[in-house]
C-alpha positions as CSV (number, residue, x, y, z in Angstrom):
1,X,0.0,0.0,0.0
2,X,2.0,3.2,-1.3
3,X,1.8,5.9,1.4
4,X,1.8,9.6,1.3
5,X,4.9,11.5,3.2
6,X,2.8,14.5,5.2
7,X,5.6,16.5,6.2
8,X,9.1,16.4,4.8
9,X,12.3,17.5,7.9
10,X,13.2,16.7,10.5
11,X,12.7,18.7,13.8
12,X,13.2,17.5,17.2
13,X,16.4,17.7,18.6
14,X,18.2,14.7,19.6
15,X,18.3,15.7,23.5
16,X,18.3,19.0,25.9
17,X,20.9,21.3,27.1
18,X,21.3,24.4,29.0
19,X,22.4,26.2,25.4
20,X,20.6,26.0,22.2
21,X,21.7,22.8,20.3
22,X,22.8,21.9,17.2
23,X,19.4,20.7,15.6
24,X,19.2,18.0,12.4
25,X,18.2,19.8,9.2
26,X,14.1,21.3,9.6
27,X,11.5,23.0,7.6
28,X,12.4,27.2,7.5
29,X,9.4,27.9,9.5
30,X,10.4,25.9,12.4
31,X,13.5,27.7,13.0
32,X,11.2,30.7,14.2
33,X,10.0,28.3,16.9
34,X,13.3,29.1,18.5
35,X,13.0,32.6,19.1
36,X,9.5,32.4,21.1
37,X,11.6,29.7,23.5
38,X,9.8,26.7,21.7
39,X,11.6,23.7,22.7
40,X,11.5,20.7,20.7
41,X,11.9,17.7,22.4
42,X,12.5,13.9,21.0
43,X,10.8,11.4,21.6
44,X,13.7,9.5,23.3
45,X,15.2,12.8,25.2
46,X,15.6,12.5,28.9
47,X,12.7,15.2,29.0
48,X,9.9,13.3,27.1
49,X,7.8,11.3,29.4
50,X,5.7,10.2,26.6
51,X,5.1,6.3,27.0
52,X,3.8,4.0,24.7
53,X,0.7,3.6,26.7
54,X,-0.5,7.5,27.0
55,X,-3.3,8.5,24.9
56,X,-3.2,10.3,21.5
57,X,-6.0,11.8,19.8
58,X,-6.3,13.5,16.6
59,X,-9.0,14.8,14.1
60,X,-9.6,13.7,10.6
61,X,-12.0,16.1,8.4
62,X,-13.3,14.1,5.7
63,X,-13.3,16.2,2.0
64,X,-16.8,17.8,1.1
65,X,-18.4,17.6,-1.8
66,X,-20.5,19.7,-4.1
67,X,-18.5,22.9,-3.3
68,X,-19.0,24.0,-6.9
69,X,-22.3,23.9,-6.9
70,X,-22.4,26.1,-3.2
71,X,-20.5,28.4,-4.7
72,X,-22.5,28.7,-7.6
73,X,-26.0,28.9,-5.5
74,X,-24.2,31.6,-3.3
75,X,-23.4,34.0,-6.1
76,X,-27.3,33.1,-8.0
77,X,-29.0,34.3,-4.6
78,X,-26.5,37.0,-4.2
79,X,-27.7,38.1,-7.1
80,X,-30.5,40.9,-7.2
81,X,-31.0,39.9,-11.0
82,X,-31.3,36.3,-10.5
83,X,-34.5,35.0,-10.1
84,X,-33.2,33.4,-7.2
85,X,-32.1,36.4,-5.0
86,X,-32.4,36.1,-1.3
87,X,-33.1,32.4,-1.2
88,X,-30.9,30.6,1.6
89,X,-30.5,27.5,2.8
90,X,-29.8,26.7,6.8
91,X,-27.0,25.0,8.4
92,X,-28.0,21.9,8.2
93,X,-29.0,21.8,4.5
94,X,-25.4,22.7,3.8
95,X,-24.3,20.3,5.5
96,X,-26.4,17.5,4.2
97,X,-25.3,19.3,0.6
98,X,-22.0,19.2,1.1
99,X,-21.8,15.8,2.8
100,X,-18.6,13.8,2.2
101,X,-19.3,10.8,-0.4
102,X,-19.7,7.5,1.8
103,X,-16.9,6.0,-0.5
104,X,-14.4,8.5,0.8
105,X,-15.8,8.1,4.4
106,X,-15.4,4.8,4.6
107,X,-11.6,4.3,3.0
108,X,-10.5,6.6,6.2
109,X,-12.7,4.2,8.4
110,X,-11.3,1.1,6.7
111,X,-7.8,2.3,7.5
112,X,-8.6,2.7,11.1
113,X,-10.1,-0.5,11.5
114,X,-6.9,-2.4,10.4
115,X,-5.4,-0.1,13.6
116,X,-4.6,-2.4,16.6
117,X,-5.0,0.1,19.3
118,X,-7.3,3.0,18.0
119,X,-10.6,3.9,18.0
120,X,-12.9,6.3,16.4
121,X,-16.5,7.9,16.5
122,X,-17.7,9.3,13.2
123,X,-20.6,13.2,12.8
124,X,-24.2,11.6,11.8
125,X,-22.7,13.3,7.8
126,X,-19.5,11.3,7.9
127,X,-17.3,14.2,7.4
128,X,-15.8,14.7,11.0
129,X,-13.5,11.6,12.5
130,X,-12.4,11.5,16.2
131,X,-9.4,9.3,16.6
132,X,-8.0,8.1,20.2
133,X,-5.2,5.8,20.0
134,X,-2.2,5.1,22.7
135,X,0.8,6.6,21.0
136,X,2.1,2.8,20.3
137,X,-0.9,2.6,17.8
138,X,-0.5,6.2,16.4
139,X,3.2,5.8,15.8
140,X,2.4,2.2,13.7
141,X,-0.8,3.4,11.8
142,X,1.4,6.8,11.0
143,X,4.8,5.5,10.7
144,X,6.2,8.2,13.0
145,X,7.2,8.9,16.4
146,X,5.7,11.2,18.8
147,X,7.2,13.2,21.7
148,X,6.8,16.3,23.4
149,X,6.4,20.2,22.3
150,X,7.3,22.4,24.9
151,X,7.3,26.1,25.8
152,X,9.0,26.7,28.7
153,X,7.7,30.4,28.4
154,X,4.6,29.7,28.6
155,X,4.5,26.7,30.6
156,X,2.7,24.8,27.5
157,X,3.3,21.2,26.1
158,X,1.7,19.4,23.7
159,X,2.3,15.8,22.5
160,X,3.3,15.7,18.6
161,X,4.1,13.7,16.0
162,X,7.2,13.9,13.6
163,X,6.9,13.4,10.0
164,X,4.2,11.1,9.1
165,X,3.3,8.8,6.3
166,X,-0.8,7.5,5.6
167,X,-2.1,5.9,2.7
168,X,-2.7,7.2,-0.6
169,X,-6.4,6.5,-0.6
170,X,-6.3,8.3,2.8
171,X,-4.6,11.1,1.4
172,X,-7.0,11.6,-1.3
173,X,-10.1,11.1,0.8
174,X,-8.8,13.7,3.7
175,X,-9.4,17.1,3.8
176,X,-6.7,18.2,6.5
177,X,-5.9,16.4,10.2
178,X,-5.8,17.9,13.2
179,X,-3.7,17.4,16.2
180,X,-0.6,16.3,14.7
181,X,1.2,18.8,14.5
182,X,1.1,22.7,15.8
183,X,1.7,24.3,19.1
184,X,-1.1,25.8,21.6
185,X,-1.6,29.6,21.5
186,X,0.9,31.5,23.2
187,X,-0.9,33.1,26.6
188,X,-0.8,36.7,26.0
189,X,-0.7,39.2,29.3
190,X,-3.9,41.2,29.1
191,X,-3.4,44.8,28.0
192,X,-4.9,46.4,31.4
193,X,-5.0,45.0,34.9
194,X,-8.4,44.2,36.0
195,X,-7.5,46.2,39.2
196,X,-7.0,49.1,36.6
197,X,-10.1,48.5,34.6
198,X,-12.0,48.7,37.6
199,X,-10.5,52.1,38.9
200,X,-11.2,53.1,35.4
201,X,-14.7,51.7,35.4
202,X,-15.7,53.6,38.6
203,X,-14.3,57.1,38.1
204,X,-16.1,57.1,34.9
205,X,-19.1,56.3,36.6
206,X,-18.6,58.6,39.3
207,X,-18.1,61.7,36.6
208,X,-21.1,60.4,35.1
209,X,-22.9,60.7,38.6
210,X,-21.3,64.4,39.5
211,X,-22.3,65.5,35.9
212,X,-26.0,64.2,36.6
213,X,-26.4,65.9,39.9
214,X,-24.5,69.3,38.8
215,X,-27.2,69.4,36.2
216,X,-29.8,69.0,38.3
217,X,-29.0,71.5,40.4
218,X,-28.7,73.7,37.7
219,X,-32.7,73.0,36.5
């Protein structure tokens, strides 16, 4: 069964130390990881406490179909010239519309039931897949290994995989997979205190009272 490289480089460094290490050859836009104190970690570093045993999860989205034809009915009722104008159709009929065809469905379904160690629960339109496997299982149905992503920063980790491989049929059935990659969104500080909001908050109302009852006086 010919498979379908997802990601070309490789990117975790071989082990920690105090200074930056040398790292094996990567993708460009890792190397800006670096800079925001991204640390990644391999899977058989002294700092990975991944186990063969902890749980991995990720999320296939199966590929819609009829997106032509949306497109089309968007632009017709869009239209104040088409005798269609201002029709709509809800959420659910887009949906239904746009299902995923049950061949393509089901060749992601059939490669997860080969798994030994996964399993999966599949939306009532086939299109979204949630997969839960112990990293044993992900790192044999992927061909990869998986280890940590850590910013110390921010006090956020995340378990990853490296480069993976899945089956052509797979590949041309999937629309993108989630939680394979990617870090979590760096925490930013909030741009005022609460402490200050508040101040804020109550001298404004207290103008606002001062102004009401100077004007009163006034009348």
């Amino acid at each position: 069964m010919a498979g379908v490289p997802a990601l070309s480089g490789e990117f975790f460094f071989d082990n920690m130390h105090p200074h930056p290490p040398v790292p094996r050859p990567f993708p460009s836009g890792v190397a800006a990881l670096l800079t925001r104190g991204i640390i990644l970690v391999h899977p058989q570093a002294e700092d990975s406490i991944v186990t063969e045993n902890d749980d991995f999860n990720f999320h296939i989205i199966v590929k819609d179909q009829n997106m032509d034809e949306l497109r089309s009915f968007v632009e017709r009722v869009s239209d104040p010239t088409n005798s269609e104008y201002g029709k709509a159709m809800s959420a659910s009929e887009v949906a239904e519309f746009t299902r995923p065809s049950a061949e393509d469905t089901a060749a992601v379904t059939a490669w997860l039931d080969a798994a030994d160690g996964c399993s999966y629960s599949v939306d009532e339109f086939g299109r979204h897949i949630w997969v839960s496997c112990s990293v044993k299982a992900a790192e044999a149905l992927l061909s990869t290994q998986i280890g940590h992503l850590i910013n110390r920063e921010q006090n956020q980790e995340v378990i990853r995989a490296r480069d993976y491989t899945i089956p052509e049929e797979v590949s041309n059935a999937a629309a993108t997979i989630f939680g394979l990659h990617g870090l979590p969104i760096p925490v930013k500080p909030a741009l005022v205190s609460v402490r200050r909001l508040l101040v804020v908050l109550l001298c404004s109302a207290a103008k606002s009272l001062r102004l009401t009852a100077h004007s009163f006086v006034l009348r």
